[in-house]
TORLUM-962811 format. One record per residue: residue in one letter; y, z, x of N, C-alpha, C, O, CB in turn. Coordinates in steps of 0.001 Angstrom, whole numbers, plus 500000, padded with zeros to 6 digits. Glycine has a CB too. Layout:
TORLUM-962811
AYZXYZXYZXYZXYZX
...
end
This chain:
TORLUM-962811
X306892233128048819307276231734048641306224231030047813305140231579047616307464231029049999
X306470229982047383305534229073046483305911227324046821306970226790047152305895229516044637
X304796226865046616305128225924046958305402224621045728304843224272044688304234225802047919
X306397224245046402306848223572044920306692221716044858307225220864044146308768224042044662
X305760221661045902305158219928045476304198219837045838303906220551046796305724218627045976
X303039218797045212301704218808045273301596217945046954302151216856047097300963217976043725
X301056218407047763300563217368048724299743216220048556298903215999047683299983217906049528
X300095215540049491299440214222049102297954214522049441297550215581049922300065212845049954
X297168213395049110295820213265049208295270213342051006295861212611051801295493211769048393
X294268214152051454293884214599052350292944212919052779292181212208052124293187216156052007
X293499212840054176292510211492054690291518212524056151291700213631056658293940209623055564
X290643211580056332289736212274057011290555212722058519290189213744059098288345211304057149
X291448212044058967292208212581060165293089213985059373293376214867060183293392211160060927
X293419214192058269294275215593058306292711216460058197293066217593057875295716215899056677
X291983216464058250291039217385058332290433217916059610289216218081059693290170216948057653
X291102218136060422290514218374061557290903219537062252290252219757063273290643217385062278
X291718220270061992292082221232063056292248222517062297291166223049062543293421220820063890
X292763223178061697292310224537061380293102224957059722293871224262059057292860225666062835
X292587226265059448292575226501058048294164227085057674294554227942056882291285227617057678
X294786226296058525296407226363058064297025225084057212296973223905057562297370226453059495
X297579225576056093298345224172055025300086224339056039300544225164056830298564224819052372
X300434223408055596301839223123056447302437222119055548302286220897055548301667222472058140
X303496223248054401303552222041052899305001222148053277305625222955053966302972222576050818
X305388220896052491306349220666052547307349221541051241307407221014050130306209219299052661
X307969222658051460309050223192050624310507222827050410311304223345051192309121224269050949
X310740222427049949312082221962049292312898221350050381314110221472050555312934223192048588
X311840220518051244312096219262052296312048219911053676311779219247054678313675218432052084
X312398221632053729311716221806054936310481222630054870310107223397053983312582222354055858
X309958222323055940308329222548056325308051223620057279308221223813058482307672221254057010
X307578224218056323307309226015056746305483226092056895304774225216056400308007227422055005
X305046227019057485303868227405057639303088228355056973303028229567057175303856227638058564
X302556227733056235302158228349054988300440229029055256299671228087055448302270227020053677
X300005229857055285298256230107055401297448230504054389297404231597053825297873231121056299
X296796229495054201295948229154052985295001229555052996294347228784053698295696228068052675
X293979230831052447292323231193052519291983229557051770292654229009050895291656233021051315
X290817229073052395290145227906052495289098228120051016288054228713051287289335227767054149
X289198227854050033287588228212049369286744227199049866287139226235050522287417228171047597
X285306227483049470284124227705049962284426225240049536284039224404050353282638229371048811
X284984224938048458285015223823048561285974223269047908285879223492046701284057223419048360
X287148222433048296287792222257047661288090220876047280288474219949047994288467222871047994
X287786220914045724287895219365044943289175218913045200289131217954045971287701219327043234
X290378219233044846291636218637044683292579219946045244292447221146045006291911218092043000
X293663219177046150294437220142046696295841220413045511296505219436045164294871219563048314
X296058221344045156297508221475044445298040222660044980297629223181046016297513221581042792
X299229223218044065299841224375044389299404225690044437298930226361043520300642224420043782
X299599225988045556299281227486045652299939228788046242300589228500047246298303227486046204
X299967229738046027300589230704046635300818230923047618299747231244048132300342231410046499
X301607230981048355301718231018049580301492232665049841301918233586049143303074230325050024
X300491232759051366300711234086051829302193234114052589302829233067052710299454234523052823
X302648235253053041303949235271054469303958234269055266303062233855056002303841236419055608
X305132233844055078305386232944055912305169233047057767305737233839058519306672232757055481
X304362232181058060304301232621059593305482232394060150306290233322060165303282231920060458
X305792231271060654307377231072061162307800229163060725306936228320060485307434231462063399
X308840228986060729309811227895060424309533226576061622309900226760062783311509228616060526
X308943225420061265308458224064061752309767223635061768310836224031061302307366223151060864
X309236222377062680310296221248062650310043220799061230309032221234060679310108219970063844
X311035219780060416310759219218059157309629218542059127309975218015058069311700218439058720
X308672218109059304307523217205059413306679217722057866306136218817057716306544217499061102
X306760216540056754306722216433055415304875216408055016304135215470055312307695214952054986
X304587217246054540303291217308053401301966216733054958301253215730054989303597215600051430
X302124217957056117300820217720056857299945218903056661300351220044056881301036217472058404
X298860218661056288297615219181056372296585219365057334295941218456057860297182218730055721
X296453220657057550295357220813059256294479221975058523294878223135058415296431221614061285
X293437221582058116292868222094057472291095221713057797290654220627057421293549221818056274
X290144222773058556289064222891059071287825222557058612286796223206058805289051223799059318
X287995220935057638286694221112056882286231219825057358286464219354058471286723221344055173
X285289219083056060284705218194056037285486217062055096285866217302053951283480218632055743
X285667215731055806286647215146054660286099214322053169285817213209053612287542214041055472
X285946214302052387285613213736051368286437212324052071287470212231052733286049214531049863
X285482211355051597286537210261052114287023209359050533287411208192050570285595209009053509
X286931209974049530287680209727048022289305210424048252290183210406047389286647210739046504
X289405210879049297291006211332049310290666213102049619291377213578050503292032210922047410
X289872213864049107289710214745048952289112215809050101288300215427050943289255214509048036
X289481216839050055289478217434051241288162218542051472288459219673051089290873218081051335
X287139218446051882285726219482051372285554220368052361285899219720053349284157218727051173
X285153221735052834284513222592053579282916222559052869282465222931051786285353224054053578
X282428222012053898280436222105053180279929223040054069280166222724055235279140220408053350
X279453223846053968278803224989055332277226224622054656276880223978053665279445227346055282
X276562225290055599275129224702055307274937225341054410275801226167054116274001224739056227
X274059225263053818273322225801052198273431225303050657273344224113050354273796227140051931
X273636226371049697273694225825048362275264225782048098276122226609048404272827226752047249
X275391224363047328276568224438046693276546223790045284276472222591045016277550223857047538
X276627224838044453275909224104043198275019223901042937274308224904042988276020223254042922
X274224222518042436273020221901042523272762220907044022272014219934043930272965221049041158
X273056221051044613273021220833046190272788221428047257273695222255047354273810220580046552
X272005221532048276271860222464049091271861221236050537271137220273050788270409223534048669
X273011221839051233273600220899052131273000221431053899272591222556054186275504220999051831
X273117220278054815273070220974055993272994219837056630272355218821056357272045222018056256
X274262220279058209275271219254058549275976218057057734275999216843057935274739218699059465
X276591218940056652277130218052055995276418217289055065277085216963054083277632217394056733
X274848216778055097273943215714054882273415216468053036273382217689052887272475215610056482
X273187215839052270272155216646051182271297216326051500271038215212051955272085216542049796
X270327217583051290268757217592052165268051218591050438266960219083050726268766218995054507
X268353218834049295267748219021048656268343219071047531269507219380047789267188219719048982
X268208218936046354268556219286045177268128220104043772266905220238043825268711218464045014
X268472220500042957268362221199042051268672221174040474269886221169040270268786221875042513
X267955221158039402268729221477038098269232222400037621268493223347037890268284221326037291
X269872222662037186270165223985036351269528225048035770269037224885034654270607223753035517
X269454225991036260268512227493036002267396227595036429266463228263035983268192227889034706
X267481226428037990266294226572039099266458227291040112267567226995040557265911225459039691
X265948228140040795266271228825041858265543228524043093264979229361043797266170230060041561
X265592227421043273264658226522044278265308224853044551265717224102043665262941226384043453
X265265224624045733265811222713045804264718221864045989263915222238046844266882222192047232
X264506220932045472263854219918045759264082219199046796265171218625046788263853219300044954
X263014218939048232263028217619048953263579216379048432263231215974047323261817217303049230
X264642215574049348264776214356048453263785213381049092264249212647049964266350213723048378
X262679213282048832261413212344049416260135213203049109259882214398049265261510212009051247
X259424212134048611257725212539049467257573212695050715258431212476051570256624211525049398
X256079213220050950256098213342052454254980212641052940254544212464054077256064214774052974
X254463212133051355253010211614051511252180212164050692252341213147049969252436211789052759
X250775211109050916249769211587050109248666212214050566247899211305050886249371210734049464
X247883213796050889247310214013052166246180214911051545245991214893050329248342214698053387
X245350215784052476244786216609051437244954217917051316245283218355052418243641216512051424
X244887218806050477245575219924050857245842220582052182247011220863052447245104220675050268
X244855220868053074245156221691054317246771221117054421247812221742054220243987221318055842
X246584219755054794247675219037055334248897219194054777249921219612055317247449217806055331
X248697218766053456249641219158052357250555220483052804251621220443053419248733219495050970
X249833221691052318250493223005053008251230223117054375252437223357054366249470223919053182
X250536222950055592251037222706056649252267221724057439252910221898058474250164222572056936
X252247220668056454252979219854056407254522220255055938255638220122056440252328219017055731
X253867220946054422255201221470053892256094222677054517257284222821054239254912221876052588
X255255223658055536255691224981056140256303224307057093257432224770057251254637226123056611
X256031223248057944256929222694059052257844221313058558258060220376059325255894222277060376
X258189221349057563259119220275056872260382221504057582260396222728057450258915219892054640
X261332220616058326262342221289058625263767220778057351264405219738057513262556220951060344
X263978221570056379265263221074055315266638221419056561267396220464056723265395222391053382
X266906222519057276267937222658057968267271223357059077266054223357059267269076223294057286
X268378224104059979267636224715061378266767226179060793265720226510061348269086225232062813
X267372227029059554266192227916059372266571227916057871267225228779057285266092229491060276
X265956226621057290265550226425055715264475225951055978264547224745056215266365225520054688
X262900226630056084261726225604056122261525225403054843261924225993053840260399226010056817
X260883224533055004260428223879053525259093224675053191258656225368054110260078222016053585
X258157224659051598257339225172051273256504224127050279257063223319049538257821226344050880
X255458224248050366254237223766048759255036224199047811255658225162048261252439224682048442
X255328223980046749255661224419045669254089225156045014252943224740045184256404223152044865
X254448226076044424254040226929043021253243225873042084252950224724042415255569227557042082
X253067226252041332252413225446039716253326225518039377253674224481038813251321225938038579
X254628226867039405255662227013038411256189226140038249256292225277037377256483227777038504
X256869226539039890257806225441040501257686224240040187258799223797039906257776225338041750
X256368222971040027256260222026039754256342221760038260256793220676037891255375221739040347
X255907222741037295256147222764035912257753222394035758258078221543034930255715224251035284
X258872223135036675259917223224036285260416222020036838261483221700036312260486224376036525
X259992221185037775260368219834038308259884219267037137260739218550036616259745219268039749
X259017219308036630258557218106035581259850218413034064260385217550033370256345218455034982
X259987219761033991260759220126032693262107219428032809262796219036031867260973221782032493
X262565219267035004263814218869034542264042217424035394265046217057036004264987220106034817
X262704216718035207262971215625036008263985214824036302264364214355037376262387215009035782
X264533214685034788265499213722034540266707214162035409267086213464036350265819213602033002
X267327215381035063268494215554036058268081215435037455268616214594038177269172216906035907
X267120216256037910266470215574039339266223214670039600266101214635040824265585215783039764
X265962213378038977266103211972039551267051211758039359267271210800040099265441210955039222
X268155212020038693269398211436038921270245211979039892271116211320040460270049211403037843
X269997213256040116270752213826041379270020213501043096270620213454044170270768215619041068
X269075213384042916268273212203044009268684211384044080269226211374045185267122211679043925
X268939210059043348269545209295043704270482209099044068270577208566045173269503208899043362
X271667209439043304272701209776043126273360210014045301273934209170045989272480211217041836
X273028211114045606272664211429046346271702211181048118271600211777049190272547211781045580
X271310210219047615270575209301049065268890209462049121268186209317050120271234210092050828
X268430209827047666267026210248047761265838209635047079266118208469046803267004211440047390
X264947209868046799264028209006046339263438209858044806263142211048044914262826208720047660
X263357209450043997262729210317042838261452210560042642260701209711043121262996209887041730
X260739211842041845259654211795041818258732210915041463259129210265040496259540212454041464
X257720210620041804256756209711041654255883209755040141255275210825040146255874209943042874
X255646209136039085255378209341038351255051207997037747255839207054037811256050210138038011
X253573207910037009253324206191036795252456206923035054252119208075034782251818204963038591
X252377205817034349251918205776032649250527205615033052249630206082032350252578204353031456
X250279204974034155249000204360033939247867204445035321246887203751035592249370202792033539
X248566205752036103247912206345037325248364207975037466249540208336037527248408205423038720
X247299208804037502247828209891037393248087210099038971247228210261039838246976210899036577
X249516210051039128249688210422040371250368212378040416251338212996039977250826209087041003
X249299212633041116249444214519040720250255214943041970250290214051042817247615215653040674
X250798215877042243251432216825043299250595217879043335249904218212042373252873217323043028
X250611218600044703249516219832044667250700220803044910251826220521045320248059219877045985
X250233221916044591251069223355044722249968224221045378248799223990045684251653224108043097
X250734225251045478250249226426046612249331227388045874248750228288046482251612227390047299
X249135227110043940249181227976043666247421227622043301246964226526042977250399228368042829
X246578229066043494244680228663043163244816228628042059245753229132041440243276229701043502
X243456227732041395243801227367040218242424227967039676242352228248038480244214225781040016
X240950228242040807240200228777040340239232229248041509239560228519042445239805228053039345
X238301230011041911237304230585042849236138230242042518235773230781041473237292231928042972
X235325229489043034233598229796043135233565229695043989233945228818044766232475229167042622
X232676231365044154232061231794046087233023232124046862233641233168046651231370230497047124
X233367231205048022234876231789048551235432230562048470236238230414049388235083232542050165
X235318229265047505235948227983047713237233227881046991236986227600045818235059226890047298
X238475227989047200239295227860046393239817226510045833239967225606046655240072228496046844
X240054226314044786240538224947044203241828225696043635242098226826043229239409224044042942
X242761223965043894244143224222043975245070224016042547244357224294041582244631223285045098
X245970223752042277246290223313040786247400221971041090248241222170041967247117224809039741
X247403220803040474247774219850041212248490219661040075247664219539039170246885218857041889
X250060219536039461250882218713038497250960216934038761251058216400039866252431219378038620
X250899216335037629251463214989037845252600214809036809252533215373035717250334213837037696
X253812213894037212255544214037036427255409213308035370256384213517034648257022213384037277
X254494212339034774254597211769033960254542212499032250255365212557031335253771210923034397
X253193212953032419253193213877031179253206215490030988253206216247030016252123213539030586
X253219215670032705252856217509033116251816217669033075251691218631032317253295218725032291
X250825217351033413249361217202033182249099218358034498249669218219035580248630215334033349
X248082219583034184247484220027035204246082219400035932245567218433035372247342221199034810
X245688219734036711243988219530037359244172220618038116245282221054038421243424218006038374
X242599221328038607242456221610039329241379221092040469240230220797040143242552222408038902
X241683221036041358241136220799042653240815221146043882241308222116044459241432220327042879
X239887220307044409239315221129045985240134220645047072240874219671046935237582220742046524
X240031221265048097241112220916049085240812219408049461241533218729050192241097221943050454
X239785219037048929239018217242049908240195216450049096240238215281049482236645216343049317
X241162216741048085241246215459046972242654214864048034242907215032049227241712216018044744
X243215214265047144244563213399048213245410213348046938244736213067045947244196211407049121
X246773213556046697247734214154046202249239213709046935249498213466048113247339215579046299
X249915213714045980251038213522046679251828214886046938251541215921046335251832212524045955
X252847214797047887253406216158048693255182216441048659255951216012049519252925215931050485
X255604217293047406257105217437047487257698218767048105257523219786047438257649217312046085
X258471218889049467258194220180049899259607220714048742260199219953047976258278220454051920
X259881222236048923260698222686048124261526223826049208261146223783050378259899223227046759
X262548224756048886263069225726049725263971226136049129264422225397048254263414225434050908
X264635227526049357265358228016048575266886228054049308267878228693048960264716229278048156
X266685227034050574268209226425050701269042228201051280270245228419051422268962225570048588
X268440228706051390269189230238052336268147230939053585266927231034053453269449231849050963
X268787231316054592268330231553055128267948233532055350268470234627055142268864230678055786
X266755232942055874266066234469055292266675235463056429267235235109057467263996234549055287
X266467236599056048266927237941057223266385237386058793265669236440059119265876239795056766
X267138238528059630265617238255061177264600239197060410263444238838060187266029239186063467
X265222240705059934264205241497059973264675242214058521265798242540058136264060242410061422
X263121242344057758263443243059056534262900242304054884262083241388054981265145243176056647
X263183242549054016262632242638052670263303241085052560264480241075052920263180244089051502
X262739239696052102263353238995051282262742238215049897262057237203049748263839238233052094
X263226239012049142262018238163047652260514239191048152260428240259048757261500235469048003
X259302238098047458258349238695047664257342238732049195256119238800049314257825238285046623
X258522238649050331258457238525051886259093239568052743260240240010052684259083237282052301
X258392239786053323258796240623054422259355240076056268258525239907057160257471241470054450
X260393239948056407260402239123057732261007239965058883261895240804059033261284237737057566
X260249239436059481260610239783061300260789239014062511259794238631063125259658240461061878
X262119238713062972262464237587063933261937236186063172261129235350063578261662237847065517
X262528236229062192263190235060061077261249234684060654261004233773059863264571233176062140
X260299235352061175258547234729060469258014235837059364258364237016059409256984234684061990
X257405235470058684257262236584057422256144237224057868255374236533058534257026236011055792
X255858238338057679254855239319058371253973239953057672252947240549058000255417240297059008
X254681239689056265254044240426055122254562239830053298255515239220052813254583242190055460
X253677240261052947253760239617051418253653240332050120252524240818050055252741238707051257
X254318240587049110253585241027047868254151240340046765255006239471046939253643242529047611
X253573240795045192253886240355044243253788241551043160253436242691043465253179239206044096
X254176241104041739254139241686040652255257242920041193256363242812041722252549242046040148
X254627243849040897255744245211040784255276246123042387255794247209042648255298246504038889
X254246245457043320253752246161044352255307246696045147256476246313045104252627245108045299
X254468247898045936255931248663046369255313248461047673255878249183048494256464250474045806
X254569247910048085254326247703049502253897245983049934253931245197048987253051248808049881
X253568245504051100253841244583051840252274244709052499251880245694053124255252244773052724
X251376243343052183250317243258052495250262242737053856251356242451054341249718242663051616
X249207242545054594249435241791056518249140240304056063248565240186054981247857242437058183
X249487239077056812249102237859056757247802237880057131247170236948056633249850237030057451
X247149238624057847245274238445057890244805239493058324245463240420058795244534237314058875
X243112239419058152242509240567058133242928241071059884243742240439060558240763240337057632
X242223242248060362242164242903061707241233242687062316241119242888063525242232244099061778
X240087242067061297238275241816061640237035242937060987237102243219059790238044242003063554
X236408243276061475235354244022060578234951245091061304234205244733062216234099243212060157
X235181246491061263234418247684061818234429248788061284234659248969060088234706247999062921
X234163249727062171234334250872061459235458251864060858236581251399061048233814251392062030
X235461253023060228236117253177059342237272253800060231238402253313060234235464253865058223
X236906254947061011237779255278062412238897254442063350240065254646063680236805255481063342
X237678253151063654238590252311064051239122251533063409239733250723064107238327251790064778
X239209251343062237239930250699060887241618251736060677242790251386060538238532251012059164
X240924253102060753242727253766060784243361253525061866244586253609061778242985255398060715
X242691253108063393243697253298064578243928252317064156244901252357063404243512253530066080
X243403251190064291243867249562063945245481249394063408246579248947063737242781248909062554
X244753250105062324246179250140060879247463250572061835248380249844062216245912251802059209
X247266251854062083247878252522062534248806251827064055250016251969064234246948253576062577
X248142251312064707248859250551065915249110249159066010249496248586067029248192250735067019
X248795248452064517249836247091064216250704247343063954250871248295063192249706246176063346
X251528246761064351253375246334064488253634245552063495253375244460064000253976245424065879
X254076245274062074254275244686061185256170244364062041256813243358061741253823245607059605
X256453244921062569258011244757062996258257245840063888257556246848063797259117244827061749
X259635245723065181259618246948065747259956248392065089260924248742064413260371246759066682
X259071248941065428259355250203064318258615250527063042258742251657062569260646250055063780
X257824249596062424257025249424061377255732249460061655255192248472062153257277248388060778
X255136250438061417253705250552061741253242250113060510254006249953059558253142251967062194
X251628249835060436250803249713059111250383250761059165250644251709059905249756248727058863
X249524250597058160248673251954057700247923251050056745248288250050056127249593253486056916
X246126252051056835245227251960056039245329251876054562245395252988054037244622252774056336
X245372250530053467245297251103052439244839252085051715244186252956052290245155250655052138
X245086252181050211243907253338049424243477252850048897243703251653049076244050254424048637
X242414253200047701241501252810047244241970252346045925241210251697045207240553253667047343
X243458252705045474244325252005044425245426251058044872245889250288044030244984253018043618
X245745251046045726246500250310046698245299248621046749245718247542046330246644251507048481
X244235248757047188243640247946047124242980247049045691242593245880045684243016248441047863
X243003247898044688242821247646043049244166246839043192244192245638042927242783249208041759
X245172247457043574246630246441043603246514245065043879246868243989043396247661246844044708
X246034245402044607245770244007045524245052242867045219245359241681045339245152244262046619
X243838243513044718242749242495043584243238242135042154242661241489041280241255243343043194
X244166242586042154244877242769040418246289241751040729247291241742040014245515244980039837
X246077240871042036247670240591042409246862239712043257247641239191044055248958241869043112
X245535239256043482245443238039044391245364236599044538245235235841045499244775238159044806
X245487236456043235245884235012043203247345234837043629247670233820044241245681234412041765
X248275235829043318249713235727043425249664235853044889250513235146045432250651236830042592
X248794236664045847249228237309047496248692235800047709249299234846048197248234239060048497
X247459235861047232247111234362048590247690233003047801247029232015048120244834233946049007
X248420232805047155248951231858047083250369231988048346250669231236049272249177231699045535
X250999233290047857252147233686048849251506233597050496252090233022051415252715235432048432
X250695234028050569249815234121052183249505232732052979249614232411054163248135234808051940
X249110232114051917248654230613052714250099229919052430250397229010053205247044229541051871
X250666230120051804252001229188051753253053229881053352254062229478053931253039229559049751
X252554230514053453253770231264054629252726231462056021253222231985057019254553233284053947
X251699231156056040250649230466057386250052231912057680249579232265058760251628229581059116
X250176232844056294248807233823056464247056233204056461246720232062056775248916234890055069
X246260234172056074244972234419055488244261234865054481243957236034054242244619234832055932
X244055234114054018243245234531052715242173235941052499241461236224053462242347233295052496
X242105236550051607240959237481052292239928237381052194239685236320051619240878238542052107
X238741238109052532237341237304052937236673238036052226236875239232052020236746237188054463
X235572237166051671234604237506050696233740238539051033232574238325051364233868236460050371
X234457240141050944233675240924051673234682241964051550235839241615051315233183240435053087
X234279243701051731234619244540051480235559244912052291235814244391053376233853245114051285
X236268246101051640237724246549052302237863247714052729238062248353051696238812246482051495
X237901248639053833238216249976053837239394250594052936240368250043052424238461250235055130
X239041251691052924240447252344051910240805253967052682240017254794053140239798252681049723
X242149253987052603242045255588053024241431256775052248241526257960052567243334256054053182
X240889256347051347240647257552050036239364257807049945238468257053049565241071257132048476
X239268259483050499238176260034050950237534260377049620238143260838048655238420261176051937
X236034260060049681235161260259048244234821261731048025233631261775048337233641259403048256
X234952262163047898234319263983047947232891264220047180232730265045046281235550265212046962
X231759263235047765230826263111046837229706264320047539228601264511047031230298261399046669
X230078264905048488229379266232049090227845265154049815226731265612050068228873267812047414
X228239263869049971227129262854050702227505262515052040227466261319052330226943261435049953
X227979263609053197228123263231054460229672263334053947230142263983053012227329261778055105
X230314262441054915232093261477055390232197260174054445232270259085055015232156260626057464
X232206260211053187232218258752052488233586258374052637234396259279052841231766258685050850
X234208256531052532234864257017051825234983255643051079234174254746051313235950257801052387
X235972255495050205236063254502049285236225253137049921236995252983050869237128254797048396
X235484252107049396235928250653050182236240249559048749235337249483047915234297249905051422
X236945249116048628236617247685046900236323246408047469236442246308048690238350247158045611
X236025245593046925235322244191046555236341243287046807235783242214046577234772244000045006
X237651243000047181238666242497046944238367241100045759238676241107044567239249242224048362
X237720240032046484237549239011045663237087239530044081237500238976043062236512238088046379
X236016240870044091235765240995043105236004241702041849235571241627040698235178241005043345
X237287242786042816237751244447041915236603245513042160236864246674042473237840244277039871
X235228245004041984234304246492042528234643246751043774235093246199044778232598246419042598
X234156248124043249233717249390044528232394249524044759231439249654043994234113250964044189
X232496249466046047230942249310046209230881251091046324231806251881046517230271248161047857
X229365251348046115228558252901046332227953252859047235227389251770047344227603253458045400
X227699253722048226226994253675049433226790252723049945227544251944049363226048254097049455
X226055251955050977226213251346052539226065250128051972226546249266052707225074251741053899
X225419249517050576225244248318050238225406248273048339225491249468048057223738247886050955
X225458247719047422225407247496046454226279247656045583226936248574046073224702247800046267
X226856247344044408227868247444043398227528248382042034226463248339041417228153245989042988
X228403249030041790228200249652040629229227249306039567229102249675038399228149251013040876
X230088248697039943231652248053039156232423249400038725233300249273037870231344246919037425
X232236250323039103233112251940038781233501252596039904234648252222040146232218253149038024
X233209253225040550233664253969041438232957253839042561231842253366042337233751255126041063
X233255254168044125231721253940044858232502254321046276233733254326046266230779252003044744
X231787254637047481232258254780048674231201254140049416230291253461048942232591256145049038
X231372254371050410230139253974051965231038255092053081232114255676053214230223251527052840
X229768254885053691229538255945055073230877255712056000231543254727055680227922255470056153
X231339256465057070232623255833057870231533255270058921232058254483059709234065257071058580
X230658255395059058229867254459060383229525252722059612228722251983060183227841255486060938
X230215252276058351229625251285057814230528250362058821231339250746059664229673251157056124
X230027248636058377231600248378058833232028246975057650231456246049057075231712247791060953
X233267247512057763233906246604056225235238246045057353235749246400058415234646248004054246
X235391244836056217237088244456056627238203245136056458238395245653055357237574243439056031
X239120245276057449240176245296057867241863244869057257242468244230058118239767244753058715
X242598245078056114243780244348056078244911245753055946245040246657055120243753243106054679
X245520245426057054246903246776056598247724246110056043247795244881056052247857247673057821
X248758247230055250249752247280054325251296247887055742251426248277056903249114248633052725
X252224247504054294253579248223055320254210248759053824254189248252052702254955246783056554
X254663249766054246255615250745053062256685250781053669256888251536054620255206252356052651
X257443250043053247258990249705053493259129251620053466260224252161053621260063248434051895
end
């Protein structure tokens, strides 16, 4: 069957009861069952599946399980992205431009200093499991590239636009380090007016836009450059790494008890760690601005200015060596103290830090 007249315009009372159309056909009114898409702008003709069975005549009613547009129009919004929108209970709680893969908060959250900043942004609740995040440097580059449609879809929308003045640099901080002396990290802070970078120490005060990618992550398993377990991320990597670093060290000992360690953390049920290697850890130093930006944005640990065990035994015929690196620095240290920037081990009675990996 087909249906051969357009129904009238959907008011918020025909929206209430379930994902059956009930159109009116050539004056009598048959039961027609309609797959619902994900949103629907304007109701017209459509195919009818099999007819379920034959109504009383009752002309062009609609019982149909969504959300009502109250322009006439009839919407199903389920939480998440729709478009440049990322919805939940119905409400827009973030937005987006075109060829972003991320939503914008519609608000500041304030002006604070980093610690706060970060922390603030990990417990920004966007829906029941969309937390919010610091944005990136990227991320904020690409708010500034597409401000314009983002303030207009903010507003538009029930939100407030980014903050941006000619004649005050008002900056945003991101998650992402912008530089190291010693173990102090300084952050990289955008402001919307001209895209202007700084970098900075955590003391400065900044304004705070959280961001989220509007889906909700696995309980358990690989998502992006995250690893999650009972919906908290457990682990992190970047670039082309084939493994999953821990959110913080284990502490500092010996090399023995550095493999049981590894060996009897639970990254997830069923997921043991294990001791890096001594290229595994080059990985790691070759990828740490990217991990601890990812680490402190997701309420890991940074790693500590100080050496790393590795599983990779030195065969230098000098006792049980075995390889440890520099993380902050890329060296390998050589025996129990000092740098050679090439190759190097220490004793297994030394004691170095602690961080396991997970190999999916």
């Amino acid at each position: 069957a087909q249906t051969k007249s357009n129904p009238r315009a959907a008011t918020a009372a025909d929206c209430m009861t379930n994902a059956a159309v009930r159109a009116d056909i050539n004056g009598a009114a048959e039961s027609v069952w309609w797959n619902v898409p994900t949103v629907i702008n304007t109701l017209v003709p459509v195919p009818a599946m099999p007819v379920a069975q034959a109504l009383p005549a009752v002309a062009n009613i609609l019982n149909v399980r969504v959300q009502a547009a109250m322009n006439g129009s009839c919407q199903q919004i389920l939480d998440g992205p729709h478009g440049n929108l990322c919805y939940c209970n119905g409400n827009v709680v973030g937005v987006k431009a075109d060829g972003m893969d991320f939503f914008v908060g519609m608000k500041d959250l304030g002006q604070m200093f980093w610690p706060s900043a970060n922390s603030t942004c990990q417990k920004y609740n966007f829906c029941s499991n969309f937390n919010g995040l610091l944005p990136t440097v990227e991320q904020l580059d690409m708010m500034y590239d597409n401000k314009s449609s983002l303030n207009s879809l903010l507003l538009t929308n029930g939100g407030v636009k980014l903050t941006e003045d000619e004649y005050n640099n008002h900056y945003y901080w991101s998650s992402s380090i912008g530089s190291t002396y010693g173990s102090t990290n300084y952050y990289y802070a955008v402001e919307m007016y001209v895209g202007e970078h700084t970098r900075s120490s955590i003391s400065s005060i900044y304004y705070v836009r959280p961001v989220t990618t509007c889906q909700e992550p696995p309980e358990d398993g690989p998502f992006g450059d995250l690893y999650y377990c009972n919906g908290k991320v457990v682990g992190v990597k970047a670039g082309n790494m084939d493994f999953y670093v821990a959110m913080q060290d284990l502490g500092s000992m010996p090399f023995f008890s550095a493999t049981n360690a590894c060996r009897n953390y639970s990254f997830c049920s069923n997921l043991q760690g294990t001791l890096p290697t001594k290229d595994q850890l080059l990985t790691m130093y070759n990828n740490k601005s990217s991990l601890e930006t990812l680490l402190i944005s997701n309420g890991g640990k940074n790693f500590s200015n100080d050496s790393y065990w590795s599983s990779t035994y030195a065969a230098t015929g000098l006792g049980d060596p075995y390889y440890i690196v520099h993380i902050p620095s890329g060296n390998v240290l050589t025996g129990p103290s000092g740098y050679d920037g090439v190759v190097g081990n220490s004793y297994y009675g030394s004691i170095h830090n602690v961080r396991p990996i997970l190999i999916p």
